[in-house]
C-alpha positions as CSV (number, residue, x, y, z in Angstrom):
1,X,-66.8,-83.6,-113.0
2,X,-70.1,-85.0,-114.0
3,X,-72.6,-86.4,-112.4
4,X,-71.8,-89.5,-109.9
5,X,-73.8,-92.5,-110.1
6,X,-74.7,-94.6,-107.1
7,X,-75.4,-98.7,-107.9
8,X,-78.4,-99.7,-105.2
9,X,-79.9,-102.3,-107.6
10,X,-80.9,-99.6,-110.0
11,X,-79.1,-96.4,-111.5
12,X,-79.5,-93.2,-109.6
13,X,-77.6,-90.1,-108.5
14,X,-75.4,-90.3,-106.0
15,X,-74.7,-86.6,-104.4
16,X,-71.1,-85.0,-104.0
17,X,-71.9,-85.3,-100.3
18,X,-72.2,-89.4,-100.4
19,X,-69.2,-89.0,-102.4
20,X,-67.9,-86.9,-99.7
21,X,-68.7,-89.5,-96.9
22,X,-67.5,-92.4,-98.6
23,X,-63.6,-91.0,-99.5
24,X,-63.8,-90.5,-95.3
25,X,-64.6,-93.7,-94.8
26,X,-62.3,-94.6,-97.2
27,X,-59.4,-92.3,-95.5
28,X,-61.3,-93.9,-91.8
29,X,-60.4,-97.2,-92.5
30,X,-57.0,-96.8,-94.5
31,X,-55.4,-98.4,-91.7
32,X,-57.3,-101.2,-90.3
33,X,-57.1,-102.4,-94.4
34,X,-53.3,-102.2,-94.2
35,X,-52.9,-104.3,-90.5
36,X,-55.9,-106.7,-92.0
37,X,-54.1,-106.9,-95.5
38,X,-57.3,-106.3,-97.2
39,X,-60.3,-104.1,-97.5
40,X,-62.8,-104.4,-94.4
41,X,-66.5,-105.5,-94.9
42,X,-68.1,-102.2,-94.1
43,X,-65.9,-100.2,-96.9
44,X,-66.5,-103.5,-99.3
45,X,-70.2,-103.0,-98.9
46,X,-70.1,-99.0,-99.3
47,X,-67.8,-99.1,-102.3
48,X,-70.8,-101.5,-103.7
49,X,-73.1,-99.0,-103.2
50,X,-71.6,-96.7,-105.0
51,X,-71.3,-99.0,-107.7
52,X,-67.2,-98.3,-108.3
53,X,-67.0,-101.6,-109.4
54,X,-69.1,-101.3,-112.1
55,X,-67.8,-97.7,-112.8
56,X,-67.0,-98.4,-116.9
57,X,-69.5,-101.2,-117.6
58,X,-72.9,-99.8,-119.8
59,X,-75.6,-99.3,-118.1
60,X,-77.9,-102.0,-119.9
61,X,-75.9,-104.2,-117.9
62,X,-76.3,-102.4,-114.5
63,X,-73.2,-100.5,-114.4
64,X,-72.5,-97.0,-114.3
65,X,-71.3,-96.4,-117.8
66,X,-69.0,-93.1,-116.9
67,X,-66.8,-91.1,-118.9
68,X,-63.5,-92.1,-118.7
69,X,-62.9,-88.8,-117.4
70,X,-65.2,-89.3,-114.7
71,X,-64.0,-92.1,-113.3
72,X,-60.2,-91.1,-113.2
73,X,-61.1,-88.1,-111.4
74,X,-62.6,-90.7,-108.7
75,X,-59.9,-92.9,-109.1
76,X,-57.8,-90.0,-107.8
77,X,-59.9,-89.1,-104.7
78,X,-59.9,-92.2,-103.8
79,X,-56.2,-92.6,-103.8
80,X,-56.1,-89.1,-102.1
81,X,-57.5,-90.8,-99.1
82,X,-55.6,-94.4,-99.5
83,X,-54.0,-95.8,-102.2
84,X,-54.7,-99.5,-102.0
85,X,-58.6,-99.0,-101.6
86,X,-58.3,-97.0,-104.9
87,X,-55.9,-99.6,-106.2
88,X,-57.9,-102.7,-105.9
89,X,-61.7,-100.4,-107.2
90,X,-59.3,-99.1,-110.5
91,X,-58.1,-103.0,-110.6
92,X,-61.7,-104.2,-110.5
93,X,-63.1,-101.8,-112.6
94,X,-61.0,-102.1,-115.5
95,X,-60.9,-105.9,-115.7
96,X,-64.3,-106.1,-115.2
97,X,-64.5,-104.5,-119.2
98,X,-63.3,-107.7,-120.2
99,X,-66.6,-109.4,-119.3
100,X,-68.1,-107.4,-122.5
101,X,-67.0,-110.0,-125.3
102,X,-69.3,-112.8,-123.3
103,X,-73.0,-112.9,-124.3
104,X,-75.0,-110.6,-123.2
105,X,-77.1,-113.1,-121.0
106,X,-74.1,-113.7,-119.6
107,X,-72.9,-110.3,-119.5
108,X,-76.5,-110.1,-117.6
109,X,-76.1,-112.6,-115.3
110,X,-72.3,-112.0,-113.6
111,X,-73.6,-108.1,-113.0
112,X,-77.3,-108.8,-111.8
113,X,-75.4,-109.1,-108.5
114,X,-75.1,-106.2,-106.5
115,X,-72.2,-107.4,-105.2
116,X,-70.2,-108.1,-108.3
117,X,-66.9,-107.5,-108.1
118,X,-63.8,-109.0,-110.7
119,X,-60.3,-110.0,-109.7
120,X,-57.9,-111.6,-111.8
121,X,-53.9,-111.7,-112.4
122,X,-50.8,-111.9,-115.0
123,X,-50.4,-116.1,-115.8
124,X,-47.5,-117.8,-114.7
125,X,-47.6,-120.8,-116.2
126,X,-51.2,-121.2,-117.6
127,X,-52.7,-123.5,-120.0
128,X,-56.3,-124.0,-121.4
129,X,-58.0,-126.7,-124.0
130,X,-61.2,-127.3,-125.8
131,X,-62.9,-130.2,-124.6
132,X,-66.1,-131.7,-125.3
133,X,-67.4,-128.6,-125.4
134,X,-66.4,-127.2,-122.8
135,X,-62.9,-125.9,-121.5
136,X,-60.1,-127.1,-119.0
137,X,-58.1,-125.1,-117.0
138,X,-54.6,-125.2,-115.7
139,X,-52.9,-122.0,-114.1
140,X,-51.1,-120.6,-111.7
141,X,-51.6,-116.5,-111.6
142,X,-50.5,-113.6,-109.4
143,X,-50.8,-110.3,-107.7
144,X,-54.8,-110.9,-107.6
145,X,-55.7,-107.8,-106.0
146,X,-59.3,-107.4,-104.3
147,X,-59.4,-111.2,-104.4
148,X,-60.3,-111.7,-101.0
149,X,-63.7,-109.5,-102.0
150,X,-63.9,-111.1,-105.5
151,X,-66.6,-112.9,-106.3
152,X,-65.1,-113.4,-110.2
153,X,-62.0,-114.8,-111.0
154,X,-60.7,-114.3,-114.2
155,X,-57.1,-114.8,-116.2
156,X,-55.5,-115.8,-119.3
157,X,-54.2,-118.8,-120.7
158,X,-52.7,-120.5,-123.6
159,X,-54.2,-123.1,-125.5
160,X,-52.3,-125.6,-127.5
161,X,-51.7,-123.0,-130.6
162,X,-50.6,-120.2,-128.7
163,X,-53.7,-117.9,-128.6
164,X,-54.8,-117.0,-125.5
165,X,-57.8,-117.1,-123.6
166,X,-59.5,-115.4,-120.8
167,X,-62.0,-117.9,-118.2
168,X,-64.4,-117.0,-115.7
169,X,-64.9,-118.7,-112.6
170,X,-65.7,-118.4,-109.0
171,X,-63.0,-117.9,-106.0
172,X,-64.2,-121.2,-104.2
173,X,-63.1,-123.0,-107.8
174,X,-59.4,-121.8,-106.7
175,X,-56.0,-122.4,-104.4
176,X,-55.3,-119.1,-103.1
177,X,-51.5,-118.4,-101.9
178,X,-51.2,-115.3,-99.4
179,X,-47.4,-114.4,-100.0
180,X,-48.3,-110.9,-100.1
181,X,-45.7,-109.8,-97.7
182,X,-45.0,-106.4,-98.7
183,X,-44.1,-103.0,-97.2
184,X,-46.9,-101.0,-100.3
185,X,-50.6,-101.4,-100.9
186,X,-51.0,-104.1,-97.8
187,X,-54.3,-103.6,-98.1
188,X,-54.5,-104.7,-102.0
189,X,-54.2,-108.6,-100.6
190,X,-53.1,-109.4,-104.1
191,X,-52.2,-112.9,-103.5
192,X,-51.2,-115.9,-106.0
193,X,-54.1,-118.1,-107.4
194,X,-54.0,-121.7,-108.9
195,X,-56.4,-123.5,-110.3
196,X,-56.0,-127.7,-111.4
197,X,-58.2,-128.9,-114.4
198,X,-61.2,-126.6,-113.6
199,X,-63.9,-127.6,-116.0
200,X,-65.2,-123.9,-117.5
201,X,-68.1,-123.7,-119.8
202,X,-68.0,-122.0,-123.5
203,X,-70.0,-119.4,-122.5
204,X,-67.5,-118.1,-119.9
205,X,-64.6,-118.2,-121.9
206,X,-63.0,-115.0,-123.8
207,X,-61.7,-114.8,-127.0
208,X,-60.4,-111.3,-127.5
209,X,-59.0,-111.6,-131.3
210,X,-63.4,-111.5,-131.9
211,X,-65.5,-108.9,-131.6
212,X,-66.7,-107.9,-128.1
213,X,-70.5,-107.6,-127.3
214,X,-70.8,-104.0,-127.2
215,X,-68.2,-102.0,-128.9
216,X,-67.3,-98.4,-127.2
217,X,-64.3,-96.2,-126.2
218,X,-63.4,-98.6,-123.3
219,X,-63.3,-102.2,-125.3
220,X,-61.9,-100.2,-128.1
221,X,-58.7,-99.4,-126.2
222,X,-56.2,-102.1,-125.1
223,X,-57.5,-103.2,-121.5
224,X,-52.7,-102.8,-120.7
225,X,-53.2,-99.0,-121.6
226,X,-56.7,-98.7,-119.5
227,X,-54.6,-100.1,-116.1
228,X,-51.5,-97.9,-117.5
229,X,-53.6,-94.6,-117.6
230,X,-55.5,-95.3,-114.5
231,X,-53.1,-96.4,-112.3
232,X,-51.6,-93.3,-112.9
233,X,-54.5,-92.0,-111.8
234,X,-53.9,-93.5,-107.9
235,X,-50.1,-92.1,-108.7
236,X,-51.5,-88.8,-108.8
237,X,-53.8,-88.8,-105.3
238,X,-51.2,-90.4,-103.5
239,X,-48.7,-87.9,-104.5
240,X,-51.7,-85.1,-103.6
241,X,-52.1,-87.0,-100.2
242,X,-48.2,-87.1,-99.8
243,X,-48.2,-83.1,-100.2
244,X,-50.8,-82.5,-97.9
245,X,-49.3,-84.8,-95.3
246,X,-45.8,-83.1,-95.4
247,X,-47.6,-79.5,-95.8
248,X,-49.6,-80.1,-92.3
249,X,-45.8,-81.4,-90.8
250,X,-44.3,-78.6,-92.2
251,X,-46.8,-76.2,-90.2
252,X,-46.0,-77.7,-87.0
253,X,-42.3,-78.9,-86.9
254,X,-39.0,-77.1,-85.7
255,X,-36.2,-79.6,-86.4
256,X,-33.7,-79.8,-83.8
257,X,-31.0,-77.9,-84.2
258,X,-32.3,-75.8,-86.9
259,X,-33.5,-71.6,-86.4
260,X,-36.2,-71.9,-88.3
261,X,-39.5,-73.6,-88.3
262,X,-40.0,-76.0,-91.4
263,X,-42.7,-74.1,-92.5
264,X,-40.4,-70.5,-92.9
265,X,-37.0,-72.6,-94.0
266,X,-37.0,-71.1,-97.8
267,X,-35.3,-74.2,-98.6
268,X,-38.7,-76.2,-97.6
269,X,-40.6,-73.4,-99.4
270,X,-38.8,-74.0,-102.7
271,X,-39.0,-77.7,-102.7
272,X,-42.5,-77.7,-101.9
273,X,-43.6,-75.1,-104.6
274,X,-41.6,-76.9,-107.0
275,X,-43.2,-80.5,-106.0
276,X,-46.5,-78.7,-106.7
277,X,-45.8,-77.4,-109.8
278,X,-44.8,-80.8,-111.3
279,X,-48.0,-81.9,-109.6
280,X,-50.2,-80.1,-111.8
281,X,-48.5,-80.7,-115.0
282,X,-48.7,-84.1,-114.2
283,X,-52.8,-83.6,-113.3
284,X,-53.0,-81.6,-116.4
285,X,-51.6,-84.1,-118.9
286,X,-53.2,-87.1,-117.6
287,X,-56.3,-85.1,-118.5
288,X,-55.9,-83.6,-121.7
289,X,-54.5,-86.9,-122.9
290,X,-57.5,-89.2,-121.6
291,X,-60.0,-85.9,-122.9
292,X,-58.1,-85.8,-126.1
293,X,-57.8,-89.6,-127.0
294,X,-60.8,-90.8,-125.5
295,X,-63.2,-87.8,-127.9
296,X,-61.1,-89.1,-131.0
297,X,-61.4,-93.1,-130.4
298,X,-65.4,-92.3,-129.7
299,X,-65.3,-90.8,-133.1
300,X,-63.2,-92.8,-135.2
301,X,-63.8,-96.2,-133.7
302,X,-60.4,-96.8,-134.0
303,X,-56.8,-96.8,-131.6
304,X,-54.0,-95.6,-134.1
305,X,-50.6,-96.7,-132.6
306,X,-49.9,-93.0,-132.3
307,X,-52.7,-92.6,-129.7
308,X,-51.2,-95.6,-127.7
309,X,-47.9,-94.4,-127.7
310,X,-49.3,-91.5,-126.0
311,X,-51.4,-93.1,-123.4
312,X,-48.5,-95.0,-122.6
313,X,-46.1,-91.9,-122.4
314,X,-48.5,-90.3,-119.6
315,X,-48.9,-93.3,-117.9
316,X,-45.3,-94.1,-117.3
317,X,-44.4,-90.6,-117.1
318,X,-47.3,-89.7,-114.7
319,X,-46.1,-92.6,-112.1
320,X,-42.4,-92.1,-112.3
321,X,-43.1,-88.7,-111.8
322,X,-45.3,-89.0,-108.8
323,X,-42.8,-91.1,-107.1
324,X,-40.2,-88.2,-107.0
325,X,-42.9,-85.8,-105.9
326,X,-43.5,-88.5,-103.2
327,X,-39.5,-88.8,-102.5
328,X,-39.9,-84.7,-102.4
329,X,-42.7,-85.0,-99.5
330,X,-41.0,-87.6,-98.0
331,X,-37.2,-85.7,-97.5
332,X,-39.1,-82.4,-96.3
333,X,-40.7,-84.3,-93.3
334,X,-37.6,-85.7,-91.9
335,X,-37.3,-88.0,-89.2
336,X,-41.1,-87.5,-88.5
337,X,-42.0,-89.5,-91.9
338,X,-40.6,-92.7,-90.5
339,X,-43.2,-93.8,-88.2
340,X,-45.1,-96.6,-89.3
341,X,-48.3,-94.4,-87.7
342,X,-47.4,-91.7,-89.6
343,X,-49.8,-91.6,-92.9
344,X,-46.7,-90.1,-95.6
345,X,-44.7,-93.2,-94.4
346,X,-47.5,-95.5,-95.3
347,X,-48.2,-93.4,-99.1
348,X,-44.3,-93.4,-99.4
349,X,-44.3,-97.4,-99.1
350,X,-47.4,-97.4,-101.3
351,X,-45.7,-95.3,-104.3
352,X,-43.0,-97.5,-104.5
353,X,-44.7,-100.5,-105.0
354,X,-46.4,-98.9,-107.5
355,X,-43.0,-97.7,-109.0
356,X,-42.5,-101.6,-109.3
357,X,-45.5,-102.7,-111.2
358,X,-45.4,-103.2,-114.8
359,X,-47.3,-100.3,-115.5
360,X,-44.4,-97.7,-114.0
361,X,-41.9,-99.6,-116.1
362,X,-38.9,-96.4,-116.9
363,X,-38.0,-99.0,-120.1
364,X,-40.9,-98.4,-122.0
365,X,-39.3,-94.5,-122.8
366,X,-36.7,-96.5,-124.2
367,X,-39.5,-98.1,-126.7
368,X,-41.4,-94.9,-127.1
369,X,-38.2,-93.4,-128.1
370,X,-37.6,-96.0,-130.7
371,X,-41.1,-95.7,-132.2
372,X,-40.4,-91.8,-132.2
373,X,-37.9,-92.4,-134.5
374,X,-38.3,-95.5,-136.7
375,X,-42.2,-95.6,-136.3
376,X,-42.4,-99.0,-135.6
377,X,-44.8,-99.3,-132.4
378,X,-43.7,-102.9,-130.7
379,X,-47.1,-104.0,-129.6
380,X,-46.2,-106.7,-127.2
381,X,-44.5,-104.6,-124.8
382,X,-46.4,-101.4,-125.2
383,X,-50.1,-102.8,-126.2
């Protein structure tokens, strides 16, 4: 991996050991964010520091400006050490691109904060108008993870002829619903958000069918395909924490009943070898298909619908996968996985939410299959 970059107000390097400290103090407070059902200050404000938020926005704006590579193998760690910390980061970080068709001055002026950080959510029923000027919002949105640490809201709408929209605007300008009642990614706190004839100015209002501000691999790709690739990403260091987990039980367990320990039952052994095996293959084609993809858009300034059919093939492959390595884990450890204090019971709850998000979605093999064979890529569904 390359160099890391750590956001204190200006761009400098940030040493594997910082990086080191903060996935502990990610994997510290894993639980106290699942009983608070969000991320606590401290981790916020060290997550900040780092400048994860900012991971894939240029540096002329503040940001870090990483590879794509880069920040997936961070995405991962994170995940490694809990899910939902990595979740709501990956969910900030990627959004946050969208803030590159503004202005620059405004560009400027939402990351000149430190503390910058973007949440937003798929529209319900949303609707936005023109007037005088300015715009008006109406929406109701959901699954806003990171909102409670947001300070940018952001999420589209539909104006009278059916184009769509994208506002900015502050968490105080919004009704928050907390129904987040969930067994997976507690800590996420991605509640429901409404807003009632919110007055947004012109200057904080995207139009995606124009050209964005600055033009690079990252507003180049579909922002769908981005969250499809990465989230796949936090698939992959759960499943790597869920191994781990289930290795250490393995080492100390003698089921009841049984003659062997788990960790000489040749059963376990198999399993486990197997689980890692798919593991890596799953590792290695997230990689070479980010690598791969990424090196030709920067080149060709261009996304062929061949190149999103694949990003979307790893990404629902890579999670659906994962979930079955996780299920693999998960069997192995027995009766000792169902404790709620138990840290594979809280990544197997967390991979099947994840399972459930759009993103994971087993039907879009169906579509890939169909574009496999009559070459017409449905962009609505797949982006």
């Amino acid at each position: 991996m390359g160099a890391v970059i750590i956001w204190t107000g200006e761009v400098t390097n940030l040493t594997i050991t910082g990086l080191e400290s903060l996935l502990e103090a990610t994997e510290k407070n894993a639980v106290l964010a699942e009983e608070s059902g969000k991320l606590p200050d401290n981790l916020v404000r060290s997550l900040h520091q780092a400048g994860l938020f900012r991971a894939l926005i240029p540096k002329q704006f503040g940001g870090l400006e990483l590879a794509f590579d880069d920040y997936l193998d961070i995405v991962k760690r994170l995940a490694q050490s809990d899910a939902s910390t990595a979740w709501c980061v990956n969910q900030s970080a990627v959004i946050a691109i969208t803030t590159l068709w503004l202005h620059p001055d405004v560009i400027s002026q939402i990351w000149s904060d430190p503390r910058t950080s973007i949440a937003n959510g798929p529209p319900y029923n949303c609707n936005i108008e023109r007037k005088a000027g300015d715009y008006t919002l109406d929406g109701h949105w959901g699954f806003s993870s990171g909102c409670q640490h947001a300070t940018w809201m952001t999420g589209p709408a539909r104006l009278p002829d059916n184009s769509w929209r994208s506002g900015f605007f502050r968490p105080d300008q919004v009704e928050f619903v907390d129904n987040w009642k969930v067994a997976g990614l507690k800590a996420t706190g991605s509640f429901q958000f409404k807003v009632n004839h919110l007055v947004i100015p012109e200057s904080q209002v995207v139009d995606f069918r124009k050209k964005p501000s600055v033009t690079n691999t990252m507003t180049l790709l579909p922002i769908s395909l981005l969250f499809a690739v990465s989230f796949a990403a936090v698939a992959l260091g759960l499943a790597k924490g869920a191994l781990s987990d289930v290795i250490k039980i393995a080492q100390g367990k003698k089921p009841k009943w049984a003659s062997l320990r788990l960790s000489d039952d040749p059963d376990v052994q198999r399993f486990l070898g197997k689980a890692m095996a798919r593991w890596r293959a799953a590792d290695a084609y997230l990689a070479s298909t980010s690598n791969i993809i990424c090196n030709e858009i920067k080149h060709d300034l261009s996304v062929s619908y061949d190149q999103r059919a694949q990003l979307r093939m790893a990404g629902t492959h890579i999670i659906q996968e994962c979930a079955e390595i996780v299920d693999t884990a998960y069997k192995i450890s027995g009766s000792s996985g169902i404790y709620q204090d138990e840290t594979l019971q809280r990544r197997f709850q967390d991979m099947h939410v994840i399972t459930q998000h759009v993103q994971g979605r087993e039907s879009y093999f169906g579509l890939l299959g169909r574009y496999a064979i009559s070459g017409n890529y449905e962009t609505g569904p797949m982006s």
